[in-house]
N, CA, C and O atoms as a GROMACS GRO file, in nm:
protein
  444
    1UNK      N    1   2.540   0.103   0.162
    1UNK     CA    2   2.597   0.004   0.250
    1UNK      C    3   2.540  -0.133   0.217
    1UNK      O    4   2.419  -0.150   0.202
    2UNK      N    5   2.637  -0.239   0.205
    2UNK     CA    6   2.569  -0.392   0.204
    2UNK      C    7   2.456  -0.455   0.306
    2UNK      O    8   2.394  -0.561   0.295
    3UNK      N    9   2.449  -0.355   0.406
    3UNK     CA   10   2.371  -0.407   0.491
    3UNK      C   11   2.236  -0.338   0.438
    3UNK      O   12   2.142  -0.411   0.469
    4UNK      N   13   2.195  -0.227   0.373
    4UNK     CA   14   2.085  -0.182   0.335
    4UNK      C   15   1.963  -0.278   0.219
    4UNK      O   16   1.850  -0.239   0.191
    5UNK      N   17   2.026  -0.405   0.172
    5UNK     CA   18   2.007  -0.461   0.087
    5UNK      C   19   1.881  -0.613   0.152
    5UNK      O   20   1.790  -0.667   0.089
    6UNK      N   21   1.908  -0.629   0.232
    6UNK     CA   22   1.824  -0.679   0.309
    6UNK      C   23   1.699  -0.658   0.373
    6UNK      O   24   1.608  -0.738   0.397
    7UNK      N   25   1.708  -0.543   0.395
    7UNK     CA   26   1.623  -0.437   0.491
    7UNK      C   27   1.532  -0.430   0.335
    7UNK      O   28   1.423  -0.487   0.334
    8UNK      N   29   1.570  -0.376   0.233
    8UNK     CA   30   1.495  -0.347   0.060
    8UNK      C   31   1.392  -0.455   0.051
    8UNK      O   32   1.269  -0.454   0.056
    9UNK      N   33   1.479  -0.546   0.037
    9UNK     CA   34   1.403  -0.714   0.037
    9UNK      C   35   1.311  -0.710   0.126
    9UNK      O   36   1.190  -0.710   0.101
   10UNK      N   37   1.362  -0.708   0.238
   10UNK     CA   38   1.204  -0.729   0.355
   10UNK      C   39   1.114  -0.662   0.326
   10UNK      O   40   1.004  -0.704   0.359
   11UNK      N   41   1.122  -0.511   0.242
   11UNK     CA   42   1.026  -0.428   0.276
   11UNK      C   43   0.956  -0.464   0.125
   11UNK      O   44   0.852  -0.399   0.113
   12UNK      N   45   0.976  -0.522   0.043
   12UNK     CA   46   0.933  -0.533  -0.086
   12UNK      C   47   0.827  -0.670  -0.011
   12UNK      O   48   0.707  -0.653   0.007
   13UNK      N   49   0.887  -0.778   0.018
   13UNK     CA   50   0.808  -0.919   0.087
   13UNK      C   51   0.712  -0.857   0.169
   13UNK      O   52   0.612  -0.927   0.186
   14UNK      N   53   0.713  -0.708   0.244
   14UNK     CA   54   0.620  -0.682   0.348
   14UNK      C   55   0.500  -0.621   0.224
   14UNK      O   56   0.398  -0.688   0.209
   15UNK      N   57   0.518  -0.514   0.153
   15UNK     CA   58   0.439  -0.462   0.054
   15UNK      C   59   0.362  -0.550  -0.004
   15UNK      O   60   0.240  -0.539  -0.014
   16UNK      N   61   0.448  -0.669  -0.057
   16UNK     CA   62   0.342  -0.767  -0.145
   16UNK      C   63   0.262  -0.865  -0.025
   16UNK      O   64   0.139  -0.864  -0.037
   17UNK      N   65   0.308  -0.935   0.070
   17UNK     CA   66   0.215  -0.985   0.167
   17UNK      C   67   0.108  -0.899   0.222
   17UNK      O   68  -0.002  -0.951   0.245
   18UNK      N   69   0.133  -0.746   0.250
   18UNK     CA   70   0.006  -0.695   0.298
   18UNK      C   71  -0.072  -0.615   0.175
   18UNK      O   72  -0.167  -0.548   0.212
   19UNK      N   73  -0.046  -0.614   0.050
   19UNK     CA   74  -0.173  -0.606  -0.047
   19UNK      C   75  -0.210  -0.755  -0.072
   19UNK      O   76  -0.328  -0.789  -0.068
   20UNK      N   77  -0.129  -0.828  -0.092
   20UNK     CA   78  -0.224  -0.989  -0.067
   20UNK      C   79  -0.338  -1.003   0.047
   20UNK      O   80  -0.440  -1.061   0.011
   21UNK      N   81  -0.332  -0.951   0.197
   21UNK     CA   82  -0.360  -0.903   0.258
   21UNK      C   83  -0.554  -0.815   0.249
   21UNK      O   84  -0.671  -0.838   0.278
   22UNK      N   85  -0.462  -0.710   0.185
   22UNK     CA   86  -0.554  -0.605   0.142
   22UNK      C   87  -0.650  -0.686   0.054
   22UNK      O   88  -0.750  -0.728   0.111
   23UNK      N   89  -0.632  -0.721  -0.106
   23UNK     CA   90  -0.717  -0.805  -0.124
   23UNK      C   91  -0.811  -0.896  -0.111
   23UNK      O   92  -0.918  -0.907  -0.172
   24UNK      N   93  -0.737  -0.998   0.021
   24UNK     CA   94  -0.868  -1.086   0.112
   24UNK      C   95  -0.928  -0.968   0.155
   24UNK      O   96  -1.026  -0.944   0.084
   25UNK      N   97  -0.915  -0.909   0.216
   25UNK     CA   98  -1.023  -0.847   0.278
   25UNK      C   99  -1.120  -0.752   0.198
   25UNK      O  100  -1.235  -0.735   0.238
   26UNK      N  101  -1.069  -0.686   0.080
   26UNK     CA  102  -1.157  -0.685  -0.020
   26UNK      C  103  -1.278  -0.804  -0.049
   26UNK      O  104  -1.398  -0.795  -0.025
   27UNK      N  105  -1.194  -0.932  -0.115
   27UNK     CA  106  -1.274  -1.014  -0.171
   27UNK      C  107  -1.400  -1.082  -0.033
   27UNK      O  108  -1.497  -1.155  -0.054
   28UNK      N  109  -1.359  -1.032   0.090
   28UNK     CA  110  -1.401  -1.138   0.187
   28UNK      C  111  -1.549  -1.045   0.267
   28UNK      O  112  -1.649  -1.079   0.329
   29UNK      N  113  -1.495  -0.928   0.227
   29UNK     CA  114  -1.610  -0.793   0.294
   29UNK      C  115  -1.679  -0.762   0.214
   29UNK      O  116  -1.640  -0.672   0.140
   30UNK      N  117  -1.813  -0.822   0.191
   30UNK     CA  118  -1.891  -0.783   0.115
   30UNK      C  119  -1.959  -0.612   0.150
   30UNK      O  120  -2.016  -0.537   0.071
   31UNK      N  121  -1.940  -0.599   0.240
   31UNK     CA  122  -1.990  -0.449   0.279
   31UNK      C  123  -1.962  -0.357   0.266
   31UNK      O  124  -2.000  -0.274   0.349
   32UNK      N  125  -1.882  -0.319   0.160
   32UNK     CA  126  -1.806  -0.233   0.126
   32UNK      C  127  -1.915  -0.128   0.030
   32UNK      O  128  -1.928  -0.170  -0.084
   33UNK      N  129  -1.974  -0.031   0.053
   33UNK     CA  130  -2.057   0.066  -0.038
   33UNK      C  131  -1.990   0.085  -0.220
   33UNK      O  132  -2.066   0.123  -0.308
   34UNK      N  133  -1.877   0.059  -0.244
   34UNK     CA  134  -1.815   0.087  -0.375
   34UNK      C  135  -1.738  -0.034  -0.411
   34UNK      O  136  -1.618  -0.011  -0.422
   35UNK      N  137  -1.774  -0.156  -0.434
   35UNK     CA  138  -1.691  -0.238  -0.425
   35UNK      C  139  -1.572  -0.214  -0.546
   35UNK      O  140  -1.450  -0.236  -0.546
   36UNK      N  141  -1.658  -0.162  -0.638
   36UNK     CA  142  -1.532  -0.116  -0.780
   36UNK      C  143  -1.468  -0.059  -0.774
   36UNK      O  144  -1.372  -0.069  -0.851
   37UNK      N  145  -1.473   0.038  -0.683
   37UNK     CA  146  -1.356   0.179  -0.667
   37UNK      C  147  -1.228   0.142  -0.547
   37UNK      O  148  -1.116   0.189  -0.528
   38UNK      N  149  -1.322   0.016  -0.469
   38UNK     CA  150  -1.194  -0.069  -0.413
   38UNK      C  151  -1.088  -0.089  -0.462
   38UNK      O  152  -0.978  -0.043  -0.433
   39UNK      N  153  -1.144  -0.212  -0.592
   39UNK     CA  154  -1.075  -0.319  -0.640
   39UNK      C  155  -0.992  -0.197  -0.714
   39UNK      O  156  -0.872  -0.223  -0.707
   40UNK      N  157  -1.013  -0.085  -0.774
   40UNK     CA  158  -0.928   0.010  -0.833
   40UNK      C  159  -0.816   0.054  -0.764
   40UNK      O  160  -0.713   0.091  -0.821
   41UNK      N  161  -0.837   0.048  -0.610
   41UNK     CA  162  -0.757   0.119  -0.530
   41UNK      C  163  -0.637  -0.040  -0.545
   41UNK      O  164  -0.526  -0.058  -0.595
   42UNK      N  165  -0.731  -0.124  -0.474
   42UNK     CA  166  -0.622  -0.226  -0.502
   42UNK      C  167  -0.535  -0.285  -0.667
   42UNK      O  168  -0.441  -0.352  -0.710
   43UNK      N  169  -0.625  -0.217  -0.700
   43UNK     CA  170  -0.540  -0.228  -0.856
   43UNK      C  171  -0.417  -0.160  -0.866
   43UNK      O  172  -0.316  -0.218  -0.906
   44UNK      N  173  -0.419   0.031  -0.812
   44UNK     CA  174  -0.324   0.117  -0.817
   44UNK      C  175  -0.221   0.096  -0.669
   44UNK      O  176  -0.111   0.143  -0.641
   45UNK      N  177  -0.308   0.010  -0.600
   45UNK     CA  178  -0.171  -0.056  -0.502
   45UNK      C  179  -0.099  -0.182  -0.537
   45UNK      O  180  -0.007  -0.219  -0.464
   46UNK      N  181  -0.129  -0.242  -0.627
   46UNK     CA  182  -0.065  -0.356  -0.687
   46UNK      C  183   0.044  -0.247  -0.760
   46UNK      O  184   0.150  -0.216  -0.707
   47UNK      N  185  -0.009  -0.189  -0.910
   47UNK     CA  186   0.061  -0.149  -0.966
   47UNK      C  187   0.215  -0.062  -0.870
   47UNK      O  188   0.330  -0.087  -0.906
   48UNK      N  189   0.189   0.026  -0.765
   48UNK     CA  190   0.250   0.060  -0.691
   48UNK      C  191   0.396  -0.039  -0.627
   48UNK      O  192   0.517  -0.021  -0.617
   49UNK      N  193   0.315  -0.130  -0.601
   49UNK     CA  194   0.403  -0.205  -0.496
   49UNK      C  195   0.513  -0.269  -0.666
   49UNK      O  196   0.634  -0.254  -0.687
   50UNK      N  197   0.442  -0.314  -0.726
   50UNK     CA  198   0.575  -0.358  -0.866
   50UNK      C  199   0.636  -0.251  -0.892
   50UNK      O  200   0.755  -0.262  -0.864
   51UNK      N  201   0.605  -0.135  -0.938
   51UNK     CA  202   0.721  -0.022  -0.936
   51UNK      C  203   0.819  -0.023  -0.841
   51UNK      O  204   0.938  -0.049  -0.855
   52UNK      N  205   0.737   0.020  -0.704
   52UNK     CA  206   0.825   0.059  -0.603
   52UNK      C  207   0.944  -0.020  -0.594
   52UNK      O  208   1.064   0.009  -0.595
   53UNK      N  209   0.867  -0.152  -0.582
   53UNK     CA  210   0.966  -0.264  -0.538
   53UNK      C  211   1.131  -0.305  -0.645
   53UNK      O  212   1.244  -0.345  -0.616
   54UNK      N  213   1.046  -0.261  -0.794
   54UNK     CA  214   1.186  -0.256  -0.894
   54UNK      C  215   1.262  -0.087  -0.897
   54UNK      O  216   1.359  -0.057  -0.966
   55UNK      N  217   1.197  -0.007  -0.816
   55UNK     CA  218   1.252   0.118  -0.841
   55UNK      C  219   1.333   0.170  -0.667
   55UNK      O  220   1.379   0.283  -0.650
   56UNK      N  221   1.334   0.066  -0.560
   56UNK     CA  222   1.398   0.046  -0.481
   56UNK      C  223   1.479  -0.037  -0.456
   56UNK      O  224   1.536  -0.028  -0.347
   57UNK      N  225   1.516  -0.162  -0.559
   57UNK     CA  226   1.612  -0.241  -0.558
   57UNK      C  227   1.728  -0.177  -0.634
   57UNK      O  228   1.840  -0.227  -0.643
   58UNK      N  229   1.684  -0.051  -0.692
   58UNK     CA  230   1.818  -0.010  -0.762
   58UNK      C  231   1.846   0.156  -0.675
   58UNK      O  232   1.772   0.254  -0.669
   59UNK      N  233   2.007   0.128  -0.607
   59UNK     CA  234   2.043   0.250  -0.500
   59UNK      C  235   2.021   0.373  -0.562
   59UNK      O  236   1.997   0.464  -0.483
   60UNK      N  237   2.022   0.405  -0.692
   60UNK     CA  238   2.058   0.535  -0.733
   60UNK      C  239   1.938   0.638  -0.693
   60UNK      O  240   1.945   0.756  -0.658
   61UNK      N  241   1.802   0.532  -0.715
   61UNK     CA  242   1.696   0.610  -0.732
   61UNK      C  243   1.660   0.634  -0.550
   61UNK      O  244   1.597   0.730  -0.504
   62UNK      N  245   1.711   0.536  -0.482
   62UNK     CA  246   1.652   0.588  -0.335
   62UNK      C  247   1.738   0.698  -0.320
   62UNK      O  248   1.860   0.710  -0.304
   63UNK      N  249   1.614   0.797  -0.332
   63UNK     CA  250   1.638   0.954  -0.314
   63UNK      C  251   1.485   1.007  -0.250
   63UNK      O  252   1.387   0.933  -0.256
   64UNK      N  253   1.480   1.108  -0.204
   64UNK     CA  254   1.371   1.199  -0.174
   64UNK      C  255   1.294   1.168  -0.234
   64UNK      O  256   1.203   1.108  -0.177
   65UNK      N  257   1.276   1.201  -0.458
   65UNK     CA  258   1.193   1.226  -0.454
   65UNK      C  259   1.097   1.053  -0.492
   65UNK      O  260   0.978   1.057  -0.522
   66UNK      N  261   1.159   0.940  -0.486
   66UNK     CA  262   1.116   0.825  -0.484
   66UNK      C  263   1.026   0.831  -0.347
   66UNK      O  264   0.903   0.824  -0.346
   67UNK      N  265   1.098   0.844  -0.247
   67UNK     CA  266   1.044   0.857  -0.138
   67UNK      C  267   0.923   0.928  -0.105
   67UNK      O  268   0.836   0.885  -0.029
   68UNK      N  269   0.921   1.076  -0.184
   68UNK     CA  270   0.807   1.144  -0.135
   68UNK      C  271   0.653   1.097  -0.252
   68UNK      O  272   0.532   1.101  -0.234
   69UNK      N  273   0.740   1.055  -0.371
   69UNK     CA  274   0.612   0.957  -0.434
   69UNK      C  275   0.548   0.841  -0.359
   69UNK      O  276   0.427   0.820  -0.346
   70UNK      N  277   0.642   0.778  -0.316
   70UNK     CA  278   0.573   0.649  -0.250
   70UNK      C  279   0.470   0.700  -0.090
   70UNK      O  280   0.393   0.614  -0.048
   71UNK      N  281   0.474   0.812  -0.026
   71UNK     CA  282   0.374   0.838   0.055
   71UNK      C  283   0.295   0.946  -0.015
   71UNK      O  284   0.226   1.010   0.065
   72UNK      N  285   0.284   0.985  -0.139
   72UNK     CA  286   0.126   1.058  -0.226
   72UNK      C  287   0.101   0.958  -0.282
   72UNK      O  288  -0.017   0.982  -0.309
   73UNK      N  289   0.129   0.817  -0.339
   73UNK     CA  290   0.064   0.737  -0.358
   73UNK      C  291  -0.016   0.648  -0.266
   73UNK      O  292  -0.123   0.594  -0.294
   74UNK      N  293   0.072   0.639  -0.117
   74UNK     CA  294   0.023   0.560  -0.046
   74UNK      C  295  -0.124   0.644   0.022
   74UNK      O  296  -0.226   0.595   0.070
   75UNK      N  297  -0.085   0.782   0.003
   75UNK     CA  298  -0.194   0.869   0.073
   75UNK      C  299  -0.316   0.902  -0.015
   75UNK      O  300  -0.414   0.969   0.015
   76UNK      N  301  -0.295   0.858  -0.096
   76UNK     CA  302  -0.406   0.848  -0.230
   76UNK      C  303  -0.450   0.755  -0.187
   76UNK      O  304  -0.558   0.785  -0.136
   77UNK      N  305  -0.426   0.640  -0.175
   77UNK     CA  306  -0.513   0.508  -0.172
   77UNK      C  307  -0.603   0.501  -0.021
   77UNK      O  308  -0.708   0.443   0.010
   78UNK      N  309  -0.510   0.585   0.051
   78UNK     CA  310  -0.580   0.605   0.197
   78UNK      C  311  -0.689   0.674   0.194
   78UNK      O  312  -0.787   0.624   0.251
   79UNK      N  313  -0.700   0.786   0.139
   79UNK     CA  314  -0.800   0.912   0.132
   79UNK      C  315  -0.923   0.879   0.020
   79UNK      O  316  -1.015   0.955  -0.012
   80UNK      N  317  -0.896   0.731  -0.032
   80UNK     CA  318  -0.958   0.688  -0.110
   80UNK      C  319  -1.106   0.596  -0.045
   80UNK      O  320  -1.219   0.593  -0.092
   81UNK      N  321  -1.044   0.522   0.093
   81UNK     CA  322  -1.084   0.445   0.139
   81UNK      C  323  -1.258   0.528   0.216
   81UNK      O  324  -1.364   0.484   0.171
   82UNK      N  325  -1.261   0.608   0.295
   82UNK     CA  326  -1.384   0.651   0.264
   82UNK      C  327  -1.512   0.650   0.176
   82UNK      O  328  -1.630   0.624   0.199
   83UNK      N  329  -1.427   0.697   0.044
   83UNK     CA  330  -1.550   0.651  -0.069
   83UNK      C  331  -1.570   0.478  -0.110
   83UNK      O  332  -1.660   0.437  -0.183
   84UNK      N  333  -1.482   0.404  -0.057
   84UNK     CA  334  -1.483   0.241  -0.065
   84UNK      C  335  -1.608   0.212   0.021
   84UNK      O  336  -1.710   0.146   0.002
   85UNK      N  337  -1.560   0.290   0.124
   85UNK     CA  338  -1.665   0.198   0.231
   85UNK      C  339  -1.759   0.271   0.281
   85UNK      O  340  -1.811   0.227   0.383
   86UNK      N  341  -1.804   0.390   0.231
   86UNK     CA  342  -1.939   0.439   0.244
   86UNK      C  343  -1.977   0.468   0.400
   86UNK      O  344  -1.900   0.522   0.478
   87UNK      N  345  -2.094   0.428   0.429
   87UNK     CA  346  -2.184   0.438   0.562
   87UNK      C  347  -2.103   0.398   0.654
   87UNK      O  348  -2.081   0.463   0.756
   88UNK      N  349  -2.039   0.262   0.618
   88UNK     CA  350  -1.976   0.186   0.702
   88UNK      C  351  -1.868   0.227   0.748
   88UNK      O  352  -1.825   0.152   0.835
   89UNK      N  353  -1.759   0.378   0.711
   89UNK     CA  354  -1.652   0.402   0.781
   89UNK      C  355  -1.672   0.437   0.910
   89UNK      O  356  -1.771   0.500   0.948
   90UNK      N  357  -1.569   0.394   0.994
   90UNK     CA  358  -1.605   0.382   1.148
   90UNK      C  359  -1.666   0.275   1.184
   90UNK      O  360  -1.627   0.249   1.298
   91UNK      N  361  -1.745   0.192   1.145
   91UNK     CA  362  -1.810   0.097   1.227
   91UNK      C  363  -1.678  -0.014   1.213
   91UNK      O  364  -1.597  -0.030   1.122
   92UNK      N  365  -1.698  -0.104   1.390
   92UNK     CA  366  -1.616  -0.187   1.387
   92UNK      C  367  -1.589  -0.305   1.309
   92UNK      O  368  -1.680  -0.377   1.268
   93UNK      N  369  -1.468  -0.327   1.287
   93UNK     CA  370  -1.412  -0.408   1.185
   93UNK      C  371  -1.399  -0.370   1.047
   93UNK      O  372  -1.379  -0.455   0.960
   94UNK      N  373  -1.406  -0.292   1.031
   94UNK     CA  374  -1.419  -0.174   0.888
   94UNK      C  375  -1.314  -0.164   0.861
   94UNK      O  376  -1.271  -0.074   0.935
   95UNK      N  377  -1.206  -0.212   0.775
   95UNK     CA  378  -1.126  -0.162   0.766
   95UNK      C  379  -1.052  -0.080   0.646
   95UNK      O  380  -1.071  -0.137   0.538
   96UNK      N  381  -0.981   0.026   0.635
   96UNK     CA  382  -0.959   0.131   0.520
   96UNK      C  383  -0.896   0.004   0.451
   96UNK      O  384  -0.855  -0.096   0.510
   97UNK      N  385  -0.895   0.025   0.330
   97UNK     CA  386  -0.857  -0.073   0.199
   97UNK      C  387  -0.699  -0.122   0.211
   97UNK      O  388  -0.661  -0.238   0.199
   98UNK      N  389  -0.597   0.022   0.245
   98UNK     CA  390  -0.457  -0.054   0.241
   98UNK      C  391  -0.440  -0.062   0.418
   98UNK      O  392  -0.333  -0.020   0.463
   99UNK      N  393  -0.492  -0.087   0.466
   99UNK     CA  394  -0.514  -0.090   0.587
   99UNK      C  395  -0.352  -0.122   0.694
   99UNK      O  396  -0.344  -0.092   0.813
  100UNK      N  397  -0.243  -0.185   0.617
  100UNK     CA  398  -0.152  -0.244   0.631
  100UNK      C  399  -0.064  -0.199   0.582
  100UNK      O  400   0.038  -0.172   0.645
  101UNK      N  401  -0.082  -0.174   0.430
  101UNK     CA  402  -0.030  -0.167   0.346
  101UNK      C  403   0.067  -0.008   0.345
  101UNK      O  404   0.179   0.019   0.302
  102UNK      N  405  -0.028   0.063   0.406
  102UNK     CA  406   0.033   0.183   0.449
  102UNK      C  407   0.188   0.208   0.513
  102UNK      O  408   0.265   0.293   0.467
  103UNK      N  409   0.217   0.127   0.616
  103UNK     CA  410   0.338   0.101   0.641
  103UNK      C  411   0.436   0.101   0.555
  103UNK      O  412   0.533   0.171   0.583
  104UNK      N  413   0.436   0.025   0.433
  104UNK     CA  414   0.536   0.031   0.328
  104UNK      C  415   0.609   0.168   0.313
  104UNK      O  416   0.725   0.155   0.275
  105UNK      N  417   0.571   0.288   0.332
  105UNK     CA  418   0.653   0.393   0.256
  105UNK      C  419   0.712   0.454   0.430
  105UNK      O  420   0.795   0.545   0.428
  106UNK      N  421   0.668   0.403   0.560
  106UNK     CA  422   0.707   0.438   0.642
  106UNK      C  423   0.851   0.339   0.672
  106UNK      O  424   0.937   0.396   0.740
  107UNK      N  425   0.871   0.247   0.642
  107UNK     CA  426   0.972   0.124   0.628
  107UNK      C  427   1.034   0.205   0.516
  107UNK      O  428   1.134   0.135   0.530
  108UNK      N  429   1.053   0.250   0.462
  108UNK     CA  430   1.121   0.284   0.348
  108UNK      C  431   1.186   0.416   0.377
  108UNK      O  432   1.299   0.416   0.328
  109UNK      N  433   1.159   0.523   0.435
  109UNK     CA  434   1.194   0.621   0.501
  109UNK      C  435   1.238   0.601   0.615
  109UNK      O  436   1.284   0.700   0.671
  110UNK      N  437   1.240   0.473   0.688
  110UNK     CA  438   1.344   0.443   0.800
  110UNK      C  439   1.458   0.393   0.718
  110UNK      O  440   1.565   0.432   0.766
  111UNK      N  441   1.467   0.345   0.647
  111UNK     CA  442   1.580   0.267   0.583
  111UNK      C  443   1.709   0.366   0.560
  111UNK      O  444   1.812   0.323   0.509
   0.00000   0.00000   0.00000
């Protein structure tokens, strides 16, 4: 439908604003127990969000199994966030790495 084409767009502008996002708060939290295995996570959520975003502007591929990649990737980077932040998970203001960013594959499965 022409109207689905909009909704794509937003959700690609939402992905890249909240790993922009994700990053400040990388670069800005020094307290992070692994800071390298962060910046990795945010590396494989960058890389993520450019796929996704060129492999959801084209209809054919929004299918299942696009879909069920984009939440084992997003759940990778989640289950990741523990070993980022060490001692500090749970304490307030802590926040898991895609912290935001997570949303993306839930916007995408509403669509």
């Amino acid at each position: 439908m022409a109207i689905e084409g909009p909704f794509w767009r937003a959700i690609a502008v939402f992905r890249v604003a909240s790993l922009a996002y994700a990053a400040v708060l990388m670069a800005q939290h020094g307290g992070y127990a692994r800071p390298v295995l962060g910046w990795l996570v945010i590396g494989v959520m960058a890389l993520w969000t450019a796929g996704a975003t060129l492999a959801y502007a084209r209809a054919a591929l929004r299918r299942w199994p696009l879909l069920a990649a984009d939440l084992v990737v997003t759940l990778a980077c989640l289950l990741a966030s523990p070993y980022v932040e060490g001692a500090r998970q749970g304490e307030a203001g802590t926040l898991p790495v895609p912290a935001t960013w997570v949303a993306g594959p839930v916007l995408a499965w509403a669509v």
